[in-house]
N, C-alpha and C positions, 0 to 999 in steps of 0.2 A: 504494500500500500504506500505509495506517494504523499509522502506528509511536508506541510509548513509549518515555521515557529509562526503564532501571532502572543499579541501581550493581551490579558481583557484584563480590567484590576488591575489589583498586585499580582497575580500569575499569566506567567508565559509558559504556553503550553503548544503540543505539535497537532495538528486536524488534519483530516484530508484535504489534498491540494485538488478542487472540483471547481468545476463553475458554477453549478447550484447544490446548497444543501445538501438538497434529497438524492444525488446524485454518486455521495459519499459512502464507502463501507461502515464508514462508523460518521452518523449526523452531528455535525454541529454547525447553527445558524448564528451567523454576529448580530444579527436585528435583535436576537434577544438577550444581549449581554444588557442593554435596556433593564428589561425584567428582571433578568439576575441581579443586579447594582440594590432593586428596590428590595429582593427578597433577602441579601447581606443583611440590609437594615432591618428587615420585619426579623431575622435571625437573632438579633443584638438584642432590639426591643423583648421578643420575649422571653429571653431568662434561658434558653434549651441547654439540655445536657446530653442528648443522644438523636440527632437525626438519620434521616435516611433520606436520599437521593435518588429514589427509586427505579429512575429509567437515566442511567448519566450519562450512556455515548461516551464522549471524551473528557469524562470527570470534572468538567470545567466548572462547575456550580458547587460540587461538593468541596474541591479544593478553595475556591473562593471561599464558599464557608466555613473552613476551618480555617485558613490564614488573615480574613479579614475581618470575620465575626467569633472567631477561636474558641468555635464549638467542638462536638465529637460529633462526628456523621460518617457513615457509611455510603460507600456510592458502587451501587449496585446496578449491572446490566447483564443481560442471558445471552449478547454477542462476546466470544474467545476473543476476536479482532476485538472489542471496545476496550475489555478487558485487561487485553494486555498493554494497550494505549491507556488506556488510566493510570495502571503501574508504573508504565513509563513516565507519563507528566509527572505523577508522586514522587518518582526520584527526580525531575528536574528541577523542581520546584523545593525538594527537601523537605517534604511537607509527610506528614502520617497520617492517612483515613483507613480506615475499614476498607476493605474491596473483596464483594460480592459478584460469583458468577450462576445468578438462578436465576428462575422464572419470578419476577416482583409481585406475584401475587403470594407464590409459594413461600417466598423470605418474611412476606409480611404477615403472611399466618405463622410462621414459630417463631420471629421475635418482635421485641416490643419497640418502638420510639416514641418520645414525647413530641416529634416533630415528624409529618409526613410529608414530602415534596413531588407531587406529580408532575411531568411532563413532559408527556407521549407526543407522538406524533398521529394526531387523531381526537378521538372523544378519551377522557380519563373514567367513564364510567364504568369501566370495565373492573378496575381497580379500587371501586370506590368502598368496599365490601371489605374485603382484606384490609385495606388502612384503618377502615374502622376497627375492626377486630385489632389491628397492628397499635394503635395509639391508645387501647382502651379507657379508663375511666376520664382521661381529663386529656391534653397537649392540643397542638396544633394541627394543621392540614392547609396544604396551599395545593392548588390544581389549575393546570392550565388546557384548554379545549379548542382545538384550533377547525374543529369541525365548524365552524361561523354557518356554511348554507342551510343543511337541516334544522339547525338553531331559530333563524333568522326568519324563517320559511320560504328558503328557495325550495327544499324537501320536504314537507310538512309530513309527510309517511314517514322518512326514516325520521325526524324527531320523536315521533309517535315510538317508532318502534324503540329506538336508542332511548329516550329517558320518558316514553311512558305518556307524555305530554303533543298535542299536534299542535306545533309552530301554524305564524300566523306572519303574510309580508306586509307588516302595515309600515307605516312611515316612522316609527320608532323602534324599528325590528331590530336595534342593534341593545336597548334596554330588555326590550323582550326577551331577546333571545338568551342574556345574561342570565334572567331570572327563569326562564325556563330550567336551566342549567343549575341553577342552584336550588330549587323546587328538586330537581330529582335525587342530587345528592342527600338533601337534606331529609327525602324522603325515604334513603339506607337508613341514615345514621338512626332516624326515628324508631324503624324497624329493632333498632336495637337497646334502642330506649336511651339514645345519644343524641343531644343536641347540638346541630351545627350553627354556628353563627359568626356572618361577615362581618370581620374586619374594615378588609380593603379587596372593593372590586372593581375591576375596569375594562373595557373592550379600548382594542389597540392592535392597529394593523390588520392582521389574519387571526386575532385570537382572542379570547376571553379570557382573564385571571382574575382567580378571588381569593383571598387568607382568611382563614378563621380561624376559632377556638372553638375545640371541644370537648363539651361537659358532661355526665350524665345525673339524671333523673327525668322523671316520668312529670313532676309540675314545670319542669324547664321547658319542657316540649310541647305539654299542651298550651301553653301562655304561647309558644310563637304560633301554633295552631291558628289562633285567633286575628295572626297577620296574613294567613290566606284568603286570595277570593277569585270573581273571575275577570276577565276581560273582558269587553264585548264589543265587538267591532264593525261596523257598516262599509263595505266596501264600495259602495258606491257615491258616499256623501264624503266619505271619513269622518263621521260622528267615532267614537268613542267613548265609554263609561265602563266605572270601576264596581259591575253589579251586573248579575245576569239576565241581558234585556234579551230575547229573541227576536226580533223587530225594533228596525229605528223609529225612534221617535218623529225624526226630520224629515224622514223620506218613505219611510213606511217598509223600506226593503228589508228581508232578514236580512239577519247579523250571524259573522260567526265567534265563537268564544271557546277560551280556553280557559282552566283554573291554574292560575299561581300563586308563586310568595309573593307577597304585596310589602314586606314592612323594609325595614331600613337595607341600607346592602353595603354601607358605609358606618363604622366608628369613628366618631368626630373626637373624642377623644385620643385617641391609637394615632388618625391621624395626624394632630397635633404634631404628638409624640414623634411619628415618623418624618413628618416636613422637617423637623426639627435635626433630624441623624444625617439627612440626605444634607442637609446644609452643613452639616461639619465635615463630611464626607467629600463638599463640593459635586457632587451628582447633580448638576444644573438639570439638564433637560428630565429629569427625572422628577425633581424637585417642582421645576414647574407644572408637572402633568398629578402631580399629588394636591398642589397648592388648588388646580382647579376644581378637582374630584371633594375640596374640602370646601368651598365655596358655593357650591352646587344644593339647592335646597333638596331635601329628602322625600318630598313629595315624587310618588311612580307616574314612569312614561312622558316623557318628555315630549312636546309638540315639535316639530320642523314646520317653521313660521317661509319656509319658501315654498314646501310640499303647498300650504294653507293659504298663501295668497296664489298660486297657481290653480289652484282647485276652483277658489272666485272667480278668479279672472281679474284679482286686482295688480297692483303693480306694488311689488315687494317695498316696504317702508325699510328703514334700518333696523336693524337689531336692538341697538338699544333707546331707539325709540320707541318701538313696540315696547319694550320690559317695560319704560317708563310713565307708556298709559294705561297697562296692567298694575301698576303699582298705584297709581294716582286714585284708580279705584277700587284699590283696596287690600290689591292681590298680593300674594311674594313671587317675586319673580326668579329666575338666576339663567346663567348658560350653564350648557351640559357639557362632557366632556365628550359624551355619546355620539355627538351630533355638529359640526358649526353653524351650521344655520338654524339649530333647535334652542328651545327656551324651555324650563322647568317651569311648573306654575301649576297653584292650587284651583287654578282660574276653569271652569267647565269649557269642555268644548262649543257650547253654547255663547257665553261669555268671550271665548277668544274670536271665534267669527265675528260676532258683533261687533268686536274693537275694528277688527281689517275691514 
């Protein structure tokens, strides 16, 4: 195998020399040393004493967290070639991790971590079951899902099939599809009488990523119980409401609906905390895409105020003159990170037409 040095962090390590990716014996993408940078900091922030890396190609994330965040972690992959490329980076870098060569579901059924790090290439749901059992009563769980179309509902059957739930392509398909995604996981963890709960979630690029913690008991779960509901959608007006209508109100056409997680999907506390690591760390563009996601009010499904003047037929106003006569009457406003042309707001689909 054909390998280059490159530097990501403080480790320089050898990858395959490919012109894309997916292209390599053993994967690694630099778009997501991005990612990696933020989950160093979520490693620091929370306190861990034993991670796992569960899918690491060329150990670049588990070495990061041990020489940057000077945890213990294991970086485990069921490719020989990845394998012996981890070990190699380990001695270049003079660094000690664990190195696992088994199937990540099978390591995560016989031993434990306080921290699980998913990031397959595809959906992580496959894995989501074994991490549970792997991190039992309390730690963490970070999972990345780079399947975006069935999510989104370019595929609304495989979302269906993959987490249970049929995606929906409406003009906030990128919020949706995040909590799609996190409805199914959270829907193992319950299975087991474990509650998941976001941290830090955000779509970016080709992918979804989210951090939690998790806890068990049986009152923890049904209290988030209570933040499910459905969506309900009008494809031909784009009405939308957070309740299951079968028929639009506006146009009288069925709707179609799905049920999700509705409550927060952000810790405003955490991410204080994190803005805060990233800036000593110097992780700029990093830094910025946290600071937005903490800015961003908590109310679900964001509008895209261009989709909404194109549907009028009006002629697009500014962005933040729109927040501005949303706010004057009453409303809270913010941008999304979801979206650039989208707006947060507690403001009804009814209300927002009326303003354009």
């Amino acid at each position: 195998m054909k390998t280059k040095e490159i530097r990501e962090g403080s480790v320089s390590i050898k990858v395959p020399e490919v012109r894309m990716p997916e292209e390599g014996e053993v994967f690694y993408n630099p778009a997501m040393a991005f990612d990696r940078s933020i989950s160093v900091c979520f490693c620091e922030l929370a306190g861990l004493e034993k991670a796992l890396d569960a899918l690491s190609a060329t150990g670049i994330r588990a070495l990061r967290y041990k020489k940057e965040a000077g945890i213990g972690v294991t970086a485990n992959d069921c490719n020989p070639k990845a394998v012996k490329l981890i070990r190699d980076n380990m001695k270049r870098n003079k660094i000690k991790v664990g190195v696992s060569e088994k199937d990540a579901n099978i390591l995560m059924r016989q031993e434990h971590f306080d921290f699980v790090d998913l990031d397959p290439f595809g959906s992580p749901i496959g894995f989501v079951d074994s991490a549970c059992a792997s991190i039992g009563r309390k730690g963490f769980l970070a999972f990345t899902a780079t399947d975006k179309a069935p999510l989104s509902g370019t595929y609304p059957k495989v979302s269906e099939r993959r987490y249970g739930i049929r995606s929906m392509k409406t003009d906030y398909y990128n919020e949706l599809g995040l909590r799609i995604l996190l409805s199914a996981v959270m829907r193992i963890f319950a299975r087991y009488e474990r509650r998941f709960t976001p941290l830090l979630s955000y779509s970016r690029l080709h992918y979804f990523r989210i951090y939690g913690k998790v806890e068990k008991g049986v009152k923890r779960i049904n209290r988030q119980l209570r933040d499910w509901g459905v969506v309900s959608h009008c494809f031909k007006c784009g009405w939308r409401d957070l309740a299951l209508k079968k028929k639009c109100p506006l146009c009288g056409e069925a709707t179609q609906f799905c049920r999700v997680y509705l409550g927060g999907i952000q810790d405003a506390d955490f991410l204080d905390k994190l803005v805060g690591r990233l800036q000593s760390r110097m992780f700029v563009q990093e830094e910025k895409l946290v600071n937005k996601i903490r800015e961003e009010i908590s109310f679900p499904l964001y509008y895209d105020l261009h989709y909404l003047y194109k549907k009028t037929g009006r002629k697009p106003d500014k962005m933040e003159t729109t927040m501005e006569k949303l706010r004057e009457k009453g409303f809270r406003a913010s941008r999304t990170h979801f979206c650039p042309t989208a707006v947060k707001t507690n403001a009804s689909f009814k209300d927002i037409i009326e303003l354009i």
